[in-house]
KEZA-575989 format. One record per atom (N, C-alpha, C): residue in three letters; x, y, z. Coordinates in steps of 0.1 Angstrom, whole numbers, padded with zeros to 4 digits, always signed. Layout:
ALAXYZ...
***
This chain:
UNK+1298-0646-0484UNK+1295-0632-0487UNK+1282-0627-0482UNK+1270-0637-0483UNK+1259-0632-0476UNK+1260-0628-0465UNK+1265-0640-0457UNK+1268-0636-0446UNK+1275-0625-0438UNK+1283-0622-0446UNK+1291-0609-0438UNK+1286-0596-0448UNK+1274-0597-0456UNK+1265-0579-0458UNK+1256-0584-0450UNK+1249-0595-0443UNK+1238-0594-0432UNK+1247-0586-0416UNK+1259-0595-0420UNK+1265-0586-0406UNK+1269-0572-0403UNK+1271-0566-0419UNK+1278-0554-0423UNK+1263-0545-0422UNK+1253-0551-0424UNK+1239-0546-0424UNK+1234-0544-0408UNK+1232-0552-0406UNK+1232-0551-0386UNK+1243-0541-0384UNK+1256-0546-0383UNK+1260-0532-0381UNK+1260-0520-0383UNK+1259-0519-0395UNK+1252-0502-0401UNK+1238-0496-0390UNK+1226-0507-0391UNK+1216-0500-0385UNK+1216-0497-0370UNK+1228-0508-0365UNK+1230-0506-0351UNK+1238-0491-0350UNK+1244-0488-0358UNK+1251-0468-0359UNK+1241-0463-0359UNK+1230-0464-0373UNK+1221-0454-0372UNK+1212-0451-0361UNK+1211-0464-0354UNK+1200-0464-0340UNK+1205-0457-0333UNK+1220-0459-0329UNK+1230-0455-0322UNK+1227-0437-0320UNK+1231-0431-0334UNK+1233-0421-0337UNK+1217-0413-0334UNK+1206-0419-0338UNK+1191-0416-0335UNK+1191-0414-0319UNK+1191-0420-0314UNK+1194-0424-0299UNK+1202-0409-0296UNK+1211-0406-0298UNK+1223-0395-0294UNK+1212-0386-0298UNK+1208-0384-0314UNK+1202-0370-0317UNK+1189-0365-0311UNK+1182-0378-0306UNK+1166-0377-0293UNK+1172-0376-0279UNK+1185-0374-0275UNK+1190-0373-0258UNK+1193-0359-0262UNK+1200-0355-0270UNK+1203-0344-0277UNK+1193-0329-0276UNK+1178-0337-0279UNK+1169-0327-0289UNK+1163-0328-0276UNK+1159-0339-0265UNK+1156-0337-0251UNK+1160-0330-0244UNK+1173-0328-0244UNK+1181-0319-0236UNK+1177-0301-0239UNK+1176-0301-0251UNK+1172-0289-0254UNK+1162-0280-0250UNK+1149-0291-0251UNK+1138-0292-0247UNK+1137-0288-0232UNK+1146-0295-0226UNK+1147-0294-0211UNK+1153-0280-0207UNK+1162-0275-0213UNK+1167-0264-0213UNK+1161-0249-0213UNK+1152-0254-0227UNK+1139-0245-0228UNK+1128-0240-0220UNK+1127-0255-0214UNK+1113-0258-0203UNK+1116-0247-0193UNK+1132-0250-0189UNK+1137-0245-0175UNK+1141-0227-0177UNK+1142-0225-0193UNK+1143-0208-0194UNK+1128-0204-0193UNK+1121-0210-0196UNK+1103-0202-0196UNK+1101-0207-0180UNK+1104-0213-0175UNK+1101-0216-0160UNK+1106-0205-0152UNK+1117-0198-0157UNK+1125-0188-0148UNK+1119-0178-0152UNK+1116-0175-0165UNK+1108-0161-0172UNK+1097-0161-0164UNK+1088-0170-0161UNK+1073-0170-0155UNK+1079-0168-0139UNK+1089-0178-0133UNK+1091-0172-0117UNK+1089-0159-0117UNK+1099-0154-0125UNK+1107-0140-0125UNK+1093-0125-0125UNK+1089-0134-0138UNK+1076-0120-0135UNK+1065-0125-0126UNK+1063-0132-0123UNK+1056-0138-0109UNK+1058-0133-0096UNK+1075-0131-0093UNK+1078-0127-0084UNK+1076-0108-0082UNK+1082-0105-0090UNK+1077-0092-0093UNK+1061-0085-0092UNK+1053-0092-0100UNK+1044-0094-0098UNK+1034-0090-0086UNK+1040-0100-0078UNK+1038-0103-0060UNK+1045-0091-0052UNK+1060-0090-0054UNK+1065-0077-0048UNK+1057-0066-0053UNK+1051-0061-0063UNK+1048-0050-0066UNK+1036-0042-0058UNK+1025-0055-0055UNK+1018-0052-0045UNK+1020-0044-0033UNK+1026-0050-0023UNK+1030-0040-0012UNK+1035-0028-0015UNK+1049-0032-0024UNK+1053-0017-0026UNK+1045-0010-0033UNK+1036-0011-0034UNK+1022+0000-0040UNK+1018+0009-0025UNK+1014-0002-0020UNK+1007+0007-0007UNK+1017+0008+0003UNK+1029+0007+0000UNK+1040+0009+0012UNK+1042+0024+0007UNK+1047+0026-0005UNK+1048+0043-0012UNK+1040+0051-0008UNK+1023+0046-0010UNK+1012+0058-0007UNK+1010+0059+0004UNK+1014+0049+0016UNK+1017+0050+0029UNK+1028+0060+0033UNK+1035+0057+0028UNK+1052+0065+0033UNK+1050+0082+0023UNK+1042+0084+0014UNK+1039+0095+0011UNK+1026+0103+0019UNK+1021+0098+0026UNK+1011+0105+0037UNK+1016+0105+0046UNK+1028+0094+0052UNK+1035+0099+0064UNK+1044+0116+0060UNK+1049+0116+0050UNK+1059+0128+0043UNK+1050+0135+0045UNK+1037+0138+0040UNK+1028+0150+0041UNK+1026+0154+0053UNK+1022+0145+0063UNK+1020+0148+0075UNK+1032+0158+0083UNK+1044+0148+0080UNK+1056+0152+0082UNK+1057+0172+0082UNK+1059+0174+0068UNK+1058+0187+0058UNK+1050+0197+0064UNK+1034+0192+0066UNK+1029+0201+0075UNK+1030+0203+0090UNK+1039+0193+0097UNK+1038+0196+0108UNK+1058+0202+0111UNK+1061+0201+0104UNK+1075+0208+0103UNK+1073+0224+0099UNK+1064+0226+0091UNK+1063+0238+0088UNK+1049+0249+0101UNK+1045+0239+0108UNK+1036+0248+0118UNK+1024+0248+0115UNK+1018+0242+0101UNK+1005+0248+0096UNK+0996+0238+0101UNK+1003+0229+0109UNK+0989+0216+0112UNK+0998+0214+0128UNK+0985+0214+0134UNK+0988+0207+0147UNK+0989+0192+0149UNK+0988+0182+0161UNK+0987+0168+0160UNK+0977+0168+0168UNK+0965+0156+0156UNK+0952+0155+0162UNK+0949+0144+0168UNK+0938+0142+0172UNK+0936+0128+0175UNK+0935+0119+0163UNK+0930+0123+0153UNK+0926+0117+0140UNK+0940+0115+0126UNK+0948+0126+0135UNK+0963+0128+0122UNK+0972+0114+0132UNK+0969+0114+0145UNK+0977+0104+0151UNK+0973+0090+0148UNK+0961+0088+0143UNK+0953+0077+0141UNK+0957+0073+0127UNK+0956+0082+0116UNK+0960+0080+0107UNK+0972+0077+0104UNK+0984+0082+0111UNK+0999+0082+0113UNK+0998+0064+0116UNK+0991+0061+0124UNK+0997+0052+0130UNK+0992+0036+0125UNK+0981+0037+0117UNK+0978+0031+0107UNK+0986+0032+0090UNK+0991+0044+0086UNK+0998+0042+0077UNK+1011+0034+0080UNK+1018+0037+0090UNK+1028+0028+0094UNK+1028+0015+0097UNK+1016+0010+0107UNK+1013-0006+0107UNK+1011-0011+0094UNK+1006-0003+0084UNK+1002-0010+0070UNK+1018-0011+0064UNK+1024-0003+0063UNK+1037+0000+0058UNK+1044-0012+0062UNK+1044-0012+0073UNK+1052-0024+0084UNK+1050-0039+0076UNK+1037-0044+0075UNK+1030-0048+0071UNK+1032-0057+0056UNK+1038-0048+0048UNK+1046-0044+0037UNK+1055-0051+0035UNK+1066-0043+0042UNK+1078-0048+0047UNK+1077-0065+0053UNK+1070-0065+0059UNK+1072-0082+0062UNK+1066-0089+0054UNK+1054-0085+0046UNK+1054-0097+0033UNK+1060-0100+0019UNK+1065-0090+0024UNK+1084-0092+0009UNK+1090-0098+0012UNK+1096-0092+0029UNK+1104-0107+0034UNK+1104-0117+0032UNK+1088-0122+0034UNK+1084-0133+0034UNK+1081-0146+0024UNK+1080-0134+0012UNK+1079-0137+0000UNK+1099-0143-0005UNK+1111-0135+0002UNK+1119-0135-0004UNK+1124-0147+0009UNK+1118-0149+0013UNK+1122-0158+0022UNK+1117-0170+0017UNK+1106-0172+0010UNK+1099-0183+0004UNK+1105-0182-0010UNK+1114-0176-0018UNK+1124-0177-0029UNK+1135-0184-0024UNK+1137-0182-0015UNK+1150-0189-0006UNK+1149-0202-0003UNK+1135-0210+0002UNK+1126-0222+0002UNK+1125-0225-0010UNK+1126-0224-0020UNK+1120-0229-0036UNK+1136-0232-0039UNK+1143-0218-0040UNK+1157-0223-0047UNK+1163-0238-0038UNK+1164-0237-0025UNK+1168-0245-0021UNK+1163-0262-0018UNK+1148-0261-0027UNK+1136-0272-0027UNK+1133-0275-0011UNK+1130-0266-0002UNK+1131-0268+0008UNK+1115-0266+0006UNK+1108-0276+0019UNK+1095-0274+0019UNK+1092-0258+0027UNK+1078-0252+0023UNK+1075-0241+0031UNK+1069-0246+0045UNK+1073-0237+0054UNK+1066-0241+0069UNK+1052-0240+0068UNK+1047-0250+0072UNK+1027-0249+0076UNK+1025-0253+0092UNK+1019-0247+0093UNK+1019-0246+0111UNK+0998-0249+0108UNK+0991-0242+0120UNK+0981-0242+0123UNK+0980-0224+0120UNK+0967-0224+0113UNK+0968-0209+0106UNK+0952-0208+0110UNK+0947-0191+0120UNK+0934-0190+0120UNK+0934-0186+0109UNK+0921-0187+0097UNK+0919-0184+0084UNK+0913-0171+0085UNK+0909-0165+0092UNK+0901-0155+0098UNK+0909-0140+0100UNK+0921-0147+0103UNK+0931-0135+0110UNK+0937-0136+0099UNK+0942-0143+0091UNK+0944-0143+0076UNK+0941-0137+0065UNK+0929-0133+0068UNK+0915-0123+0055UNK+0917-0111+0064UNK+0920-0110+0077UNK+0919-0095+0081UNK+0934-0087+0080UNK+0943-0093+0081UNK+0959-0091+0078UNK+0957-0084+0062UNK+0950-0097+0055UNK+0945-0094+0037UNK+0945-0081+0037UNK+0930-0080+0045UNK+0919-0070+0040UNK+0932-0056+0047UNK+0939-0053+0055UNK+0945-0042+0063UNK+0955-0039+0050UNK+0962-0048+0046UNK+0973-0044+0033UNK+0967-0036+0025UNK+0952-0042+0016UNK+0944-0038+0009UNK+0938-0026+0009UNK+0935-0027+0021UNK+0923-0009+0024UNK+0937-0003+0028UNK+0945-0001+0027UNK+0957+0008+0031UNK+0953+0020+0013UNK+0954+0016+0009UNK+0944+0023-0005UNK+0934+0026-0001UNK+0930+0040+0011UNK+0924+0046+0011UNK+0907+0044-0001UNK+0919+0054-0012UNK+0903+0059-0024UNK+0902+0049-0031UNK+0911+0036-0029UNK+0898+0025-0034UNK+0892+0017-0030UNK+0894+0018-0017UNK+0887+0012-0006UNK+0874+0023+0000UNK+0876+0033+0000UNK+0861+0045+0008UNK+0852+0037+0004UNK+0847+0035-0007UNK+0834+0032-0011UNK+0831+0020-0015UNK+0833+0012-0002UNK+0837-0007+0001UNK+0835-0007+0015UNK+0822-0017+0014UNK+0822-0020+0026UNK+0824-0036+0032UNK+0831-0037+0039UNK+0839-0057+0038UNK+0833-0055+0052UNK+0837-0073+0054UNK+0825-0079+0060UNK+0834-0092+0059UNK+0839-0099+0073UNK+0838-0114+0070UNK+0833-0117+0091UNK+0823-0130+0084UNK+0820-0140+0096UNK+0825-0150+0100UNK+0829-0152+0109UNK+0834-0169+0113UNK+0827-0172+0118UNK+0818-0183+0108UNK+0807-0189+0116UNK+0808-0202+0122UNK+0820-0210+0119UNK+0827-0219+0131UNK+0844-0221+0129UNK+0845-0222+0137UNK+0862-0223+0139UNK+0868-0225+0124UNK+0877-0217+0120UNK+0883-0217+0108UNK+0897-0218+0110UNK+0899-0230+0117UNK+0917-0231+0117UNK+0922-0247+0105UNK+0930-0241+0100UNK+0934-0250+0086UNK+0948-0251+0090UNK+0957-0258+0080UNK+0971-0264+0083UNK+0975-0258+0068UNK+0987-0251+0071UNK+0994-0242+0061UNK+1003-0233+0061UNK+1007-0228+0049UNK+1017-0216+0054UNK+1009-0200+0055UNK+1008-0195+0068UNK+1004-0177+0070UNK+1002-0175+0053UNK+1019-0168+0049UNK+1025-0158+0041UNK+1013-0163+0027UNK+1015-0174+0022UNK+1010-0183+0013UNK+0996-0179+0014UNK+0986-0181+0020UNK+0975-0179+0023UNK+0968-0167+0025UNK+0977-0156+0031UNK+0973-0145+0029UNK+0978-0138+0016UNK+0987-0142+0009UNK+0989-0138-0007UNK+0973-0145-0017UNK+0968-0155-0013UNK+0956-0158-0018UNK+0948-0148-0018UNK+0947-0146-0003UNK+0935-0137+0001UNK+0940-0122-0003UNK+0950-0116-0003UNK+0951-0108-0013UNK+0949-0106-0023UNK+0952-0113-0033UNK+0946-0116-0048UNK+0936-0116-0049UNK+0925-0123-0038UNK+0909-0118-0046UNK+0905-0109-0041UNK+0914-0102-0030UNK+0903-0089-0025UNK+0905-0076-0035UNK+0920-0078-0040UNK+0925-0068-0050UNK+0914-0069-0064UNK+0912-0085-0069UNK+0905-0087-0077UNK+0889-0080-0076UNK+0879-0084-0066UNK+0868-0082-0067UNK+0866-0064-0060UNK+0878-0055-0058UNK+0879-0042-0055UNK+0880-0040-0068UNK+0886-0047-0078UNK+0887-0040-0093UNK+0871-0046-0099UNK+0869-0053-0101UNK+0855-0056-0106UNK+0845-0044-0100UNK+0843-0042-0082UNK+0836-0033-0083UNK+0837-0020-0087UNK+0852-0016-0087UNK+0857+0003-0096UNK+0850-0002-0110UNK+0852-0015-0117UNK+0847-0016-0130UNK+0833-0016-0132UNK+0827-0020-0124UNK+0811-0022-0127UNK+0807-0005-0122UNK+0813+0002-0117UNK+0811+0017-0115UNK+0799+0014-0099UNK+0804+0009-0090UNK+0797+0006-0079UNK+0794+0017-0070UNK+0787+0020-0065UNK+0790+0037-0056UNK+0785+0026-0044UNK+0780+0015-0044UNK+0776+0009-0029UNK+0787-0005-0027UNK+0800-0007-0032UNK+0808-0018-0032UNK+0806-0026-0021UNK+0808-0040-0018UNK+0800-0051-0007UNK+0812-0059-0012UNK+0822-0066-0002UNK+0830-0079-0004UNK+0825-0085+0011UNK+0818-0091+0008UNK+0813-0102+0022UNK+0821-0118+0022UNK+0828-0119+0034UNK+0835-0134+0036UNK+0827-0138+0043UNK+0824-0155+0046UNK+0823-0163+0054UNK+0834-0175+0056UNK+0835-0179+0066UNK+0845-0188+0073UNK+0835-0196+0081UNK+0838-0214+0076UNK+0830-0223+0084UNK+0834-0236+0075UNK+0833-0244+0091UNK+0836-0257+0086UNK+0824-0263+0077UNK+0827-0273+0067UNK+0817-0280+0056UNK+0806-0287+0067UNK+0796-0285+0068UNK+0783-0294+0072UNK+0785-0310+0071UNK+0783-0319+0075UNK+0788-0330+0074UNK+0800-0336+0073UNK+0813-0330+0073UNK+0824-0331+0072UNK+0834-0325+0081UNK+0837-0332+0087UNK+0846-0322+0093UNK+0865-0319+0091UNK+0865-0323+0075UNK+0879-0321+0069UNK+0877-0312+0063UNK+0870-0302+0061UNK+0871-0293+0055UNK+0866-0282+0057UNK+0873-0267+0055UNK+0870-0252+0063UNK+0867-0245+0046UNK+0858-0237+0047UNK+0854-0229+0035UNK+0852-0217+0040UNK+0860-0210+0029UNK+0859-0199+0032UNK+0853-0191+0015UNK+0839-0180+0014UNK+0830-0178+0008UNK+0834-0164+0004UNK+0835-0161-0010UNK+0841-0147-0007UNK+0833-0144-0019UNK+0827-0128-0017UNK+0812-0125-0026UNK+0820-0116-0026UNK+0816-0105-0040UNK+0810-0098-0045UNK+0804-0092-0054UNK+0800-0072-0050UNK+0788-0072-0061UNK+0799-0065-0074UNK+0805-0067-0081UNK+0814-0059-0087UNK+0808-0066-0099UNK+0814-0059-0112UNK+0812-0066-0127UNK+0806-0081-0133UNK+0814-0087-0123UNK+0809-0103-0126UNK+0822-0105-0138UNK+0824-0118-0139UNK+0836-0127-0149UNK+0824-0135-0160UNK+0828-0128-0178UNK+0821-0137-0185UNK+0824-0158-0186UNK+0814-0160-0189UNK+0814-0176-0189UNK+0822-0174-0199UNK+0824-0172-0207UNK+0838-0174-0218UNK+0851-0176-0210UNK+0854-0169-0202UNK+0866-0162-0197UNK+0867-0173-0185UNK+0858-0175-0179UNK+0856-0183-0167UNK+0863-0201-0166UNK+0867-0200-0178UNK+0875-0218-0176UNK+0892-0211-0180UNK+0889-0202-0184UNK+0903-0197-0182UNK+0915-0191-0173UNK+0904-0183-0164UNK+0910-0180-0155UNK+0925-0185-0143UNK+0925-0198-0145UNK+0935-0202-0138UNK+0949-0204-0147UNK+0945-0199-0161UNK+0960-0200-0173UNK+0969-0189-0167UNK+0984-0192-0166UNK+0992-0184-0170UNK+0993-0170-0179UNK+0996-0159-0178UNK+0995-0149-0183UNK+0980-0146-0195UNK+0972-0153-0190UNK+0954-0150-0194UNK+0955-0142-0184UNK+0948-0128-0188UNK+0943-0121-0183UNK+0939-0104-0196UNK+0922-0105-0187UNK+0914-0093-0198UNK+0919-0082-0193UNK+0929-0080-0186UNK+0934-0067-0177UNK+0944-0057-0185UNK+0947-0049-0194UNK+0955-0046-0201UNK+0970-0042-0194UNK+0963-0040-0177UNK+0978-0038-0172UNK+0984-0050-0162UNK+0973-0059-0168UNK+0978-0072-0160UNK+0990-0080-0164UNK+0995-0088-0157UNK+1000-0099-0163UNK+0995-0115-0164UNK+0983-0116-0157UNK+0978-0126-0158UNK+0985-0139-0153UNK+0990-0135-0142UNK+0999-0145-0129UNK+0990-0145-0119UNK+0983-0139-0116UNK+0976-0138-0102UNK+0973-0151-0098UNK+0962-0151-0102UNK+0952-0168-0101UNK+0959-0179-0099UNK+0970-0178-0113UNK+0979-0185-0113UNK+0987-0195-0106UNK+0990-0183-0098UNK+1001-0184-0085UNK+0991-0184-0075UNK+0978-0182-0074UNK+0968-0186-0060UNK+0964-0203-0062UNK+0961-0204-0075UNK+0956-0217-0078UNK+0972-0226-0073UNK+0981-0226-0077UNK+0995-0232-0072UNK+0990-0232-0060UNK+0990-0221-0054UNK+0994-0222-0036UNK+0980-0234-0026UNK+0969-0228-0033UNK+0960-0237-0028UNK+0960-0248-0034UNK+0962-0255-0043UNK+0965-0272-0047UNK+0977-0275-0039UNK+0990-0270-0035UNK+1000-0276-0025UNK+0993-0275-0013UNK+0986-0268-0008UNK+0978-0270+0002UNK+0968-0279+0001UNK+0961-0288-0006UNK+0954-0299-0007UNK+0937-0292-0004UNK+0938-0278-0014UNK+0924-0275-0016UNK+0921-0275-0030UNK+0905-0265-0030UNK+0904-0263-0042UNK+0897-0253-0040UNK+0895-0249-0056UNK+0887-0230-0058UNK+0880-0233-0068UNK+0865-0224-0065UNK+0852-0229-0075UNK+0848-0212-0077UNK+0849-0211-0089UNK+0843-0195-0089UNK+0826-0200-0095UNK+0817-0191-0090UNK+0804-0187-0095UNK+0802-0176-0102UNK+0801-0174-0108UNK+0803-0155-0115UNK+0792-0155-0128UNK+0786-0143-0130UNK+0781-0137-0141UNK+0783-0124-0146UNK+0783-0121-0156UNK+0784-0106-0161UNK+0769-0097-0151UNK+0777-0090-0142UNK+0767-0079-0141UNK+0763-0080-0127UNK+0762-0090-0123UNK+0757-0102-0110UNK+0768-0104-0097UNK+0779-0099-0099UNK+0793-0101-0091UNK+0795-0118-0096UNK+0806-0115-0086UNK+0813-0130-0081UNK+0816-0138-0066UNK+0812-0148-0063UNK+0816-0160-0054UNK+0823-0167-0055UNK+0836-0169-0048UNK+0849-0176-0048UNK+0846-0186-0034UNK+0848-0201-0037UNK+0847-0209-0029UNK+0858-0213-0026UNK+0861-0214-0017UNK+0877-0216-0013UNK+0874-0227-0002UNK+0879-0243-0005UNK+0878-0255+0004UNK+0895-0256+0009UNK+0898-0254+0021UNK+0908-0263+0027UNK+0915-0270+0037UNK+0923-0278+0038UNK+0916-0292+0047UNK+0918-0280+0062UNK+0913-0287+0071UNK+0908-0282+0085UNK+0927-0289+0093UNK+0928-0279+0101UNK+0940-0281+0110UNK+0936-0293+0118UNK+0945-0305+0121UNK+0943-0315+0128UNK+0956-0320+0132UNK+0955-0318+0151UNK+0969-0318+0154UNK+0980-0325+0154UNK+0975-0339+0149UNK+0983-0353+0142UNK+0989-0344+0131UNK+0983-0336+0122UNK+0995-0329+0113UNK+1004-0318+0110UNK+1008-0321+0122UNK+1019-0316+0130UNK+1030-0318+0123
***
């Protein structure tokens, strides 16, 4: 009789384990389920996010072409040298636009399909100025900003364009809003581009300015997920810059104080044609 309630006993806890076992693959699954609906909520407004950008300055583009349009259909404006100039810069910016949606929805097409993104050999230079042209396509919040980048030695890195210039978008948008915030009437975003002094794996690129400055409170935060002191933000930006430059095998060092602007250090590795 002992013998067979020790066996009846083993058996029993071998069910319970059994059944423990099912209800933890079970509650895992769930888990996993979860993970992967907040993963798609964060793509989703992430992606939007990103699209929202161009089509900002694609509209106020394509609404000064209409104006132009308006007046010169109606007779009241001639074509100047300066309305052709304008014309033809709202449209390159427009253009502009248009291809980094693409490119963006072309790199949703690379993710759905886990396909790697293409990294070629990227001047980092022609990268910040592509940035900066999207950017100052916003006219009145660009007038009273004066940019500035140096290449002070060859600044070719290994990467993807689209990816990189979405970085450099992000902080030029960012430190254009810090200076409207600090109430700047003399705004300054100064770049440098140059390889590290003693090293030659790595290209840095220095991005100042004099706008508000980021509190040290706020400053270990900045690379969280929907953190942001912005009331119309969503606090993806960084987010999704900090992503792109760790898959590119960099890193980003902010310097900032209230009042004093900010410096953004951006390290990443140097183009070498073995990595090909």
């Amino acid at each position: 009789m002992v013998c067979r309630q020790i066996v009846q006993d083993q058996t029993d806890k071998e069910h319970e384990i059994k059944e423990l076992r099912q209800e933890l693959l079970l509650a895992n699954q769930r888990i996993v389920a979860l993970d992967r609906l907040a993963s798609i909520g964060q793509l989703v407004a992430g992606v939007a996010h990103e699209i929202n950008n161009p089509l900002t300055f694609m509209r106020m583009n394509l609404e000064l072409i209409k104006r132009y349009h308006d007046l010169l259909e109606s007779k009241e404006h001639t074509v100047t040298a300066d309305l052709f100039l304008d014309l033809g810069r709202a449209l390159k910016a427009s253009l502009s636009g248009v291809d980094r949606i693409s490119n963006l929805v072309a790199g949703l097409k690379c993710f759905s399909r886990q396909q790697p993104v293409e990294r070629k050999e990227v001047n980092l230079t022609e990268v910040i100025s592509s940035a900066w042209m999207l950017i100052s396509s916003d006219r009145a919040a660009a007038s009273e900003i004066t940019f500035a980048c140096q290449e002070i030695s060859e600044g070719r890195v290994y990467g993807s364009y689209q990816q990189l210039e979405q970085v450099f978008v992000n902080f030029l948008q960012n430190a254009m809003r810090a200076i409207k915030k600090a109430d700047e009437s003399n705004g300054q975003i100064q770049i440098s581009v140059r390889q590290e002094e003693g090293k030659q794996g790595w290209v840095i690129a220095e991005i100042h300015d004099n706008g508000c400055g980021i509190d040290s409170k706020v400053l270990p935060h900045i690379f969280e997920p929907f953190y942001s002191k912005d009331p119309q933000g969503l606090g993806l930006g960084l987010s999704i810059v900090h992503g792109i430059v760790k898959e590119h095998g960099g890193h980003i060092a902010f310097v900032s104080d209230l009042g004093q602007g900010t410096t953004i250090i951006l390290r990443l590795p140097k183009y070498k044609a073995e990595a090909k």
